[in-house]
C-alpha positions as CSV (number, residue, x, y, z in Angstrom):
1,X,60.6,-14.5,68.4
2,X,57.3,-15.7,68.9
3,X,56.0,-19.2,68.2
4,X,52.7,-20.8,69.3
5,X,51.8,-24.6,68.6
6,X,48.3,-26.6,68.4
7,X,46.3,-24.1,69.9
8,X,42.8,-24.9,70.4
9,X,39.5,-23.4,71.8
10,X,36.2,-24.1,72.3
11,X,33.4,-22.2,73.5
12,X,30.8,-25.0,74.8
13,X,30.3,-27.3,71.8
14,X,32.1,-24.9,69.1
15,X,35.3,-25.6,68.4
16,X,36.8,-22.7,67.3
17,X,40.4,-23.3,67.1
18,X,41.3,-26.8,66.0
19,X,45.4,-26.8,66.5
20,X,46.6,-23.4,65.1
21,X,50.4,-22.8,64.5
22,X,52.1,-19.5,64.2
23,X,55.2,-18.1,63.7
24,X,56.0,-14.6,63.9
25,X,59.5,-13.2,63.5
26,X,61.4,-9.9,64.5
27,X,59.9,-7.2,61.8
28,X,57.3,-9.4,60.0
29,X,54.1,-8.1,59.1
30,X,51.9,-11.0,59.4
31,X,48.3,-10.0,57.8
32,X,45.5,-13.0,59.0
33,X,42.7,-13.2,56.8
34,X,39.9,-15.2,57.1
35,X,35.5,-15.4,57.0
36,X,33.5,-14.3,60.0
37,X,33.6,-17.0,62.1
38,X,36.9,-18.6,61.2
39,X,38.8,-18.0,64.0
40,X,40.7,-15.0,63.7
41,X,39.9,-13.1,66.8
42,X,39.6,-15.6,69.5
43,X,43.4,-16.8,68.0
44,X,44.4,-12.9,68.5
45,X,42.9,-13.2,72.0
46,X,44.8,-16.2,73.0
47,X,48.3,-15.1,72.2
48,X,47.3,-12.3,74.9
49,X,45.7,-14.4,77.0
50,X,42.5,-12.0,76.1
51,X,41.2,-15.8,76.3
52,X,42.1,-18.4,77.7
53,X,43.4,-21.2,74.8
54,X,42.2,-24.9,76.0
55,X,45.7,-26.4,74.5
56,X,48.9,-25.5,72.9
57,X,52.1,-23.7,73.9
58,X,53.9,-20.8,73.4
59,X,57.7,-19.9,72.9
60,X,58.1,-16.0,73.1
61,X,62.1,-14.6,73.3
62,X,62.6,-16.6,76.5
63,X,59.2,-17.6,77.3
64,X,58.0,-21.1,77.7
65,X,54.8,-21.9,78.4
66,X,51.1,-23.9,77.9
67,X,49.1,-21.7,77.0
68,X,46.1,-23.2,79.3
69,X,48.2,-23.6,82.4
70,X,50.4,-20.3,82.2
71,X,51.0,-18.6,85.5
72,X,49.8,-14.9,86.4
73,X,53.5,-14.1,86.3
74,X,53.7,-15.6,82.6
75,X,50.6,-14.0,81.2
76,X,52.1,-10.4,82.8
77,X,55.2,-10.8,81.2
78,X,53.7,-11.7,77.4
79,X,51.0,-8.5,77.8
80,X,54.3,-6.7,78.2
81,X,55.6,-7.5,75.2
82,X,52.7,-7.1,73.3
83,X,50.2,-4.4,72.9
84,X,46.3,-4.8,71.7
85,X,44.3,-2.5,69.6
86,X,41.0,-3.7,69.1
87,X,37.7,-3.0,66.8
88,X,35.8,-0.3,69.0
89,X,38.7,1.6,70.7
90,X,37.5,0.4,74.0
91,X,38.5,4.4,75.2
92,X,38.1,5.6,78.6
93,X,35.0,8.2,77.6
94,X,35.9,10.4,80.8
95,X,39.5,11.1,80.2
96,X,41.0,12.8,77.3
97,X,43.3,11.5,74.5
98,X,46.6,12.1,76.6
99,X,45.0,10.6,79.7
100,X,43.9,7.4,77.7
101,X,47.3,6.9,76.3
102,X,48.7,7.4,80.1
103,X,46.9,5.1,81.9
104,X,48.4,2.2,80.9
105,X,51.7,3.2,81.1
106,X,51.0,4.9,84.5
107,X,48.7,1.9,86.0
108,X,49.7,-1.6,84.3
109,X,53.8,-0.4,83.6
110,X,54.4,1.9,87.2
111,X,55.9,4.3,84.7
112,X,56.3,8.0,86.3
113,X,53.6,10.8,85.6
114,X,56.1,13.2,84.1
115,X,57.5,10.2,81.8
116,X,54.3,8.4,80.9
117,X,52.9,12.0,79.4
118,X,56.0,12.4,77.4
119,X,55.7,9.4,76.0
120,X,52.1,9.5,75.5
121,X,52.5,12.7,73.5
122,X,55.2,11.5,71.5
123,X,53.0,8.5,70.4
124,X,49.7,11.1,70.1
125,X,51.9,12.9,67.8
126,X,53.3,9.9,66.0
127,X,49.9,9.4,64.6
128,X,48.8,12.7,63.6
129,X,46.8,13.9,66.6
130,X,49.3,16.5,67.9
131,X,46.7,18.7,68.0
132,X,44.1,16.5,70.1
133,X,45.8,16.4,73.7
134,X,43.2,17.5,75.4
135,X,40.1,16.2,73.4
136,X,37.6,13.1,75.0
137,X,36.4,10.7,73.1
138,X,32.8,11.9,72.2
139,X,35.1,15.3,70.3
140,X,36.6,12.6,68.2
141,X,36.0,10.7,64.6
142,X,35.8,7.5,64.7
143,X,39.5,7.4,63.0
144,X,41.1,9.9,65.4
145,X,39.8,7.1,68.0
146,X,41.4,4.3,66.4
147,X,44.6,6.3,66.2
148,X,44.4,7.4,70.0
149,X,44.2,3.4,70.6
150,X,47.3,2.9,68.3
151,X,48.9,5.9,70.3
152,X,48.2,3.9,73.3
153,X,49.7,0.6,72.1
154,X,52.8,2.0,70.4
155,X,53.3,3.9,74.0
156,X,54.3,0.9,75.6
157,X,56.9,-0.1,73.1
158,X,56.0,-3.7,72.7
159,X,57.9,-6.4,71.3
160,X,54.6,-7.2,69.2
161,X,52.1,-4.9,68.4
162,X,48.1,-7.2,67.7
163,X,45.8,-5.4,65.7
164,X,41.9,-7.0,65.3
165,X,39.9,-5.4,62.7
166,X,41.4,-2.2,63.5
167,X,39.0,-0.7,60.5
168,X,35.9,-2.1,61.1
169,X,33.9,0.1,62.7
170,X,34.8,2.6,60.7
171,X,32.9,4.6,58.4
172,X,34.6,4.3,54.7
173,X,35.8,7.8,54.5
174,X,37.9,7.2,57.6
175,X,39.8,3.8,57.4
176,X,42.5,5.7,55.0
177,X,43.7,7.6,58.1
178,X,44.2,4.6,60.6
179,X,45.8,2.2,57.5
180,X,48.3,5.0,56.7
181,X,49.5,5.0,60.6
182,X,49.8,1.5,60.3
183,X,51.8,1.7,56.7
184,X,54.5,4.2,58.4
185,X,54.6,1.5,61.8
186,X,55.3,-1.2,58.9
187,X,57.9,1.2,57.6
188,X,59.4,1.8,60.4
189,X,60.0,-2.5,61.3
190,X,57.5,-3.2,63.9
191,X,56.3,-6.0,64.5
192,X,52.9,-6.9,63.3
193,X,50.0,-9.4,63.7
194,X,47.1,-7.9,61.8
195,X,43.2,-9.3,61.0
196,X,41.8,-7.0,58.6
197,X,39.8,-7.3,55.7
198,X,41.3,-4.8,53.7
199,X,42.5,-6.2,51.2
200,X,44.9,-3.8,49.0
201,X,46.2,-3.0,52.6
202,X,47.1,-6.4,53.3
203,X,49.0,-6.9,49.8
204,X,51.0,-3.8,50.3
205,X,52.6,-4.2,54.1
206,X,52.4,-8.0,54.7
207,X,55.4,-10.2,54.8
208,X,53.2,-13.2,55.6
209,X,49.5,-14.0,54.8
210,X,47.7,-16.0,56.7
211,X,44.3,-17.6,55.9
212,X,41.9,-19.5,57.7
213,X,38.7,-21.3,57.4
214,X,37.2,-22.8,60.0
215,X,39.3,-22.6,63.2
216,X,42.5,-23.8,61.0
217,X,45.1,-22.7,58.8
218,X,44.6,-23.5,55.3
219,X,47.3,-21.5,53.7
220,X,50.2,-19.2,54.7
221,X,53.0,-17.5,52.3
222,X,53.9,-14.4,51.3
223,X,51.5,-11.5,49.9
224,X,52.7,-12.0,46.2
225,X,52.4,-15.8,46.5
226,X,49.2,-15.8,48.4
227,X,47.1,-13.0,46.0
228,X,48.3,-14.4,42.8
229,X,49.1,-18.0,43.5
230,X,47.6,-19.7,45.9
231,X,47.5,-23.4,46.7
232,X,44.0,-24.1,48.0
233,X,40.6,-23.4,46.2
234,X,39.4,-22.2,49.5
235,X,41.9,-19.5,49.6
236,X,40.7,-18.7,45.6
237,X,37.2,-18.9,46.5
238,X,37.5,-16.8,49.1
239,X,40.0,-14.2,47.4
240,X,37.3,-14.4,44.4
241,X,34.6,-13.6,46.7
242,X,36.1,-10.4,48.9
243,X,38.3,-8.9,44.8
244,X,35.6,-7.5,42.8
245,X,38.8,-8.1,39.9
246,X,40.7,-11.4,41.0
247,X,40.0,-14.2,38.4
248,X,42.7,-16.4,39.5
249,X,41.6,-19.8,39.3
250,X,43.5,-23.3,40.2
């Protein structure tokens, strides 16, 4: 479904991503995990062209392309297969939660007024804010937030749905809410690339687990294999580091 070869990235001097490969199939879950600084976000923003990848290609359902050199008429068609939600929302404060779920569908995707707020209200309600139509930004919690970006995403009915650090900003009290909408999305076989460092989350919905140190790939498998099993001692040391309980040692 969606396949991406040797990227690579550099910002000045750093080089960020030093020829990442991914493969993401129809339904997986794939759960990235990683240190600060290891990459994960600036490879999320490259598969949307968020940022611009120096190197590497990408195969998407019938989609060829470099990543570097890809047309505007490219880049549209893989932001409409995908859908972003990022770490802070990044809401429209002057419109309500209805309105920021519309406006992509009614400005980016030339979907109809009367269409675009059915949909967004279907998606409003798919994550529990059925009752916040009509509310801006600044009447939210953080979590209803997150879940009015999620509303916005799933509106669009992407192929691939990117989430980065979707709990993050968060206050602790509040990530339950947003990681439950994302269980039932699991659930319910969407597609999934996730950065999160929530760590019980990540065990329970991913299909594949990726980690990586910097700017590569030092391991990928499956949740089971990659928790209790894994290959590398930088995948244990780091997995010893972020489980107050893991004592798995190579």
């Amino acid at each position: 479904m969606l396949k991406v070869e040797n990227i690579k990235k550099s910002f000045g001097d750093n080089q960020v991503l030093q020829g990442v490969d991914i493969e993401v199939n129809k339904g997986d879950i794939v759960v990235i995990l990683g240190p600060s600084g290891s990459g994960k976000t600036t490879l999320l923003r490259c598969l949307n062209f968020l940022e611009k990848a120096d190197q590497g290609t990408m195969t998407f359902d019938d989609i060829n392309t470099r990543l570097h050199g890809a047309s505007k008429q490219v880049i549209a068609k893989v932001r409409k297969k995908t859908a972003f939600v990022f770490q802070n929302y990044n809401l429209f404060q002057n419109k309500t939660a209805l309105q920021n779920v519309m406006e992509g569908l009614v400005i980016a995707r030339k979907v109809p007024k009367a269409e675009a707020k059915e949909r967004a209200k279907k998606a409003l309600d798919k994550v529990g804010l059925a009752d916040r139509y009509d509310y801006y930004p600044s009447q939210l919690s953080g979590g209803q937030q997150q879940r009015v970006g999620i509303a916005r995403a799933i509106a669009v009915n992407p192929d691939v749905l990117i989430f980065d650090e979707p709990t993050s900003a968060l206050d602790p009290e509040l990530i339950g809410e947003v990681l439950a909408v994302m269980k039932k999305l699991a659930n319910e076989g969407a597609t999934m690339i996730i950065v999160t460092h929530e760590m019980t989350f990540a065990q329970e919905v991913a299909s594949k687990v990726v980690f990586m140190d910097g700017g590569v790939i030092v391991e990928q498998g499956s949740a089971k294999q990659i928790f209790t099993a894994p290959k590398e001692e930088r995948t244990a040391q780091f997995l010893r580091r972020v489980l107050k309980d893991y004592d798995y040692v190579i």
